[in-house]
N, C-alpha and C positions, 0 to 999 in steps of 0.2 A: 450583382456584380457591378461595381464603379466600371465607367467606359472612361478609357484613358487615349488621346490623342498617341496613335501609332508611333513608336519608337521614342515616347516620352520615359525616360529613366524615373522610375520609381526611388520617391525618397524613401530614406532609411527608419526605420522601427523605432523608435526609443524604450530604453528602462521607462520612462517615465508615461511615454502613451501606455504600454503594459499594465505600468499601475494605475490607471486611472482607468482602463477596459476591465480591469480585476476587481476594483471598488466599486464601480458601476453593476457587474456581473452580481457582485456579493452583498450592496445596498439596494439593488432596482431603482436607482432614481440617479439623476446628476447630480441633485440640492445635496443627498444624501452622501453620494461619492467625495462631495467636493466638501464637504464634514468631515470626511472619514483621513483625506488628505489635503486638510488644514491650507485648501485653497479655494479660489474662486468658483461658483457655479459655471460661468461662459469659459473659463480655462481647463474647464474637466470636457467641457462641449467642445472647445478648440483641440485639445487632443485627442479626443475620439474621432474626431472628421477627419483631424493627420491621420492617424492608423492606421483606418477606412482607404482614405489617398492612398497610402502608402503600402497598404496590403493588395489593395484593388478587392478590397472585397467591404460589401455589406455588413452590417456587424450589429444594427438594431435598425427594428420598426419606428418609427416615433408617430405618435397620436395625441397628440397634443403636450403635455407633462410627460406621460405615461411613454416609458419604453421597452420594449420587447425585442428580447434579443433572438435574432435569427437562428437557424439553425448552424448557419459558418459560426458564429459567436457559441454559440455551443460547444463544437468541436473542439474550436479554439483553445477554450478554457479547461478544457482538460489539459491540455499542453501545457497551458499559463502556470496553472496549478503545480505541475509536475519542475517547471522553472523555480517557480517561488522554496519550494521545499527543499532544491537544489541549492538555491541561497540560503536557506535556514539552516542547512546541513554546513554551511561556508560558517554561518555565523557562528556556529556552536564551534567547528573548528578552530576557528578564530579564538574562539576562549579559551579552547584545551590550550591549543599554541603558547599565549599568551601567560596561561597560570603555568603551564611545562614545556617549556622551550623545546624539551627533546623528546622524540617517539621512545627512542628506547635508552636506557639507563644502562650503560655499562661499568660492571662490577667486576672490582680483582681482588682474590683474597689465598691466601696462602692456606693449606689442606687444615690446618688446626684451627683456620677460624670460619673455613668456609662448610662447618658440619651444622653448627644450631647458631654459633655466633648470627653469621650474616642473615640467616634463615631471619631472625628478630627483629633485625633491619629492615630486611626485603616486605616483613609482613607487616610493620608500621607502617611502612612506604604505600604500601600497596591500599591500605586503609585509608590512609590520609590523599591519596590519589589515585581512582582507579582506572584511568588508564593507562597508568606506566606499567611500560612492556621492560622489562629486563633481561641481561643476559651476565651470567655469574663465571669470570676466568678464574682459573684454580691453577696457581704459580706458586713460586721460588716467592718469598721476601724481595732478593737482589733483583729479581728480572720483575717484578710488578712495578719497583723501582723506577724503574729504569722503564718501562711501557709508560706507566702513569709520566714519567716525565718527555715521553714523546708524544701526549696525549691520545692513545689507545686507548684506555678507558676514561669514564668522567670520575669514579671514585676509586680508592684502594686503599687495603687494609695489609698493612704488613709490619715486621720489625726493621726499621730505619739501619741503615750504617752511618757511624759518626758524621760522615762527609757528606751526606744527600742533601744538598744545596740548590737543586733542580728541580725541587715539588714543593707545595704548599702543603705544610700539615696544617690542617683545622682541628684536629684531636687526637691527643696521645693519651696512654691508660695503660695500669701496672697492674698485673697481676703474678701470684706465688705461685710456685711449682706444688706440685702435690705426688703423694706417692700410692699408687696403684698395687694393691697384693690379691693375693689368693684370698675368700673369705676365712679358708682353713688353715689359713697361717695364723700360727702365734701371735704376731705381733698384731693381726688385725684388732686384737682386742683394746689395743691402743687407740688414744685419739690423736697424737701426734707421733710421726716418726721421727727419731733424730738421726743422722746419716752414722751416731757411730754404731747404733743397732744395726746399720747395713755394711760391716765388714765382712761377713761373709758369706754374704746372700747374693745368689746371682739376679745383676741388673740384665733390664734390657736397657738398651740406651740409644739416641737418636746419633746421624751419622755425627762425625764433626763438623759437618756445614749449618746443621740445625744452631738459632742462637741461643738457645740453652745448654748446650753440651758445653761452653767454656766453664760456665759459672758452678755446673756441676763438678766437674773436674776442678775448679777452685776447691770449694767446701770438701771434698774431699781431703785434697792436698795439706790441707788447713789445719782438719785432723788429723795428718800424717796416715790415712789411710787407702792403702791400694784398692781401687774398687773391683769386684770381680764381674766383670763384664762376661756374660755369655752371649747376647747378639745384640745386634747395631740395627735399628732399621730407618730406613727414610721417614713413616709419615708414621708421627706420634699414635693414629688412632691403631693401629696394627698393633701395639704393645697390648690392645687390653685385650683380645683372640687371644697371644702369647701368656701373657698372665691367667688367663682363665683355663688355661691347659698347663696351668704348675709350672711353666718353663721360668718362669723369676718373677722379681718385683720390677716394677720400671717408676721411674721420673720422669713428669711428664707434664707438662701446662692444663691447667685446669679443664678449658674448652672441650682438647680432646678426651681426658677423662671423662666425664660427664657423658660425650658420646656414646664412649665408651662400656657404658654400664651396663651389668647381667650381675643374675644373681651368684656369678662366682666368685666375683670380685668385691672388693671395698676400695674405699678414696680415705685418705689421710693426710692429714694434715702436714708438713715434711717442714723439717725445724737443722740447721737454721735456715732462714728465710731464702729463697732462689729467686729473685725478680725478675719476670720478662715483661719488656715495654712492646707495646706497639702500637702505631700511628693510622690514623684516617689522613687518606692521603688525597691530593689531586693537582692537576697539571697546575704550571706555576702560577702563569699569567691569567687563571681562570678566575670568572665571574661566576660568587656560588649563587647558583640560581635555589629556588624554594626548596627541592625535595632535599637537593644536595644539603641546607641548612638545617632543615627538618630532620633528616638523617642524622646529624649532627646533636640534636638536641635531645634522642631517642637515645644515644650511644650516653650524652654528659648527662643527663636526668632519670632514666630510667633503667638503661644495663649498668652503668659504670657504678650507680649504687649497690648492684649484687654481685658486683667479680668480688668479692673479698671469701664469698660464699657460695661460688657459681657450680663447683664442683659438686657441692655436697646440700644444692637442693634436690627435692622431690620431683 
């Protein structure tokens, strides 16, 4: 024990006495310590006398050269140790931080793209960085909108309305309607459907808020054909339950088809063409950080090459 003149206030510790008690600890010598942190021999000795001062405690024997560290120095260095690895754990943070600015990645995607669509996304993502945490909102088109432009989520996937002027789309992508039957219909033996083979076959069909019910109800119209609608439902993937119990044929975006598959049903091709667009979306004034461009790059390079054929792979 250092003897300290009564009611002398003890200086303060350093980062840097620490390291120079830890390089001594882990080289056995000063020469050695003062190598290891690329400074002087007598300033690795000047710091350890501070520490010493400063802890009031002994901390090595010295014998000439030779130092042996006491048993307080012992103790000590378990603690040291346990400090150090708490900075290594900052450090490594520090890089997560810096490669992903955010813990967790919030995602918005409307019911027809949030079954295998986003799934493709999420899993590149997840490869390319693994420690993004995600959390996947399942909305309306309108209201993703309209979140993603209050900044609620960092990405979002939906069908745009003309006037959305309040988010930054990074990526838009077209794909075709396709037509969902019974395997034991007739017509399954087709490879394309053309809507005037469906005058009298009952549809299923999405409500009127869905943004493919206009364009259906166009093509119809077109051909001056009434379409026989037997039920309306909210979320595309519910059609193909419905079709696989004989209740009709339905129209329907690829994504949810594809989900939708069993062996009772078939996908077809549906002529004339139906287009539905929809955008990657994100708040306006945003800075795309990595995963967000990465994601970006997965959707234009490696999915946007098979929506033409998304339905009717394996």
């Amino acid at each position: 024990m250092i003897d300290l003149p009564k009611d002398t206030p003890l200086p303060r510790v350093t980062l840097r006495q620490v390291e120079a008690f830890r390089a001594v600890m882990r080289t056995h010598g000063m020469t050695s310590a003062a190598q290891m942190l690329s400074i002087s021999q007598p300033a690795v000795s000047r710091l350890i006398a501070d520490m010493e001062l400063g802890l009031g405690l002994k901390l090595f024997e010295r014998n000439g050269p030779r130092l042996k560290p006491t048993d307080n120095a012992l103790r000590l260095m378990e603690e040291v140790e346990r400090v150090f690895l708490g900075l290594h754990q900052i450090e490594q943070a520090a890089r997560t931080i810096k490669r992903f600015p955010q813990t967790l990645m919030r995602i918005a995607a409307p019911p027809f793209l949030s079954l295998e669509y986003v799934a493709v996304v999420v899993g590149a993502l997840r490869r390319a960085y693994p420690e993004l945490r995600f959390s996947i909102h399942t909305d309306s088109s309108m209201s993703i909108a309209d979140q993603i432009a209050r900044g609620q989520h960092h990405l979002g996937f939906c069908t745009l309305p003309a006037s959305a002027d309040d988010v930054r789309v990074v990526h838009e992508s077209r794909v075709e309607a396709v037509c969902v039957l019974p395997r034991s219909h007739p017509l399954a033996a087709n490879d394309t459907i053309y809507v005037s083979q469906l005058e009298h076959e009952p549809l299923i069909v999405l409500g009127q808020s869905g943004s493919i019910r206009p364009q259906i109800n166009d093509v119809f119209a077109a051909e001056q054909i009434s379409p026989n609608i037997v039920g309306e439902i909210l979320f595309a993937a519910t059609a193909g339950s419905l079709v696989s119990e004989g209740v009709g044929l339905a129209l329907m975006d690829p994504f949810s088809a594809r989900a939708c598959r069993s062996n009772a049903i078939v996908i077809r091709r549906f002529m004339p063409r139906v287009e539905l667009s929809y955008s990657m979306i994100v708040p306006l004034h945003t800075k795309l950080g990595d995963p967000i461009a990465f994601a970006t790059r997965i959707v234009r390079d490696e999915i946007e090459p098979m929506l033409p054929d998304w339905a009717f792979q394996n």
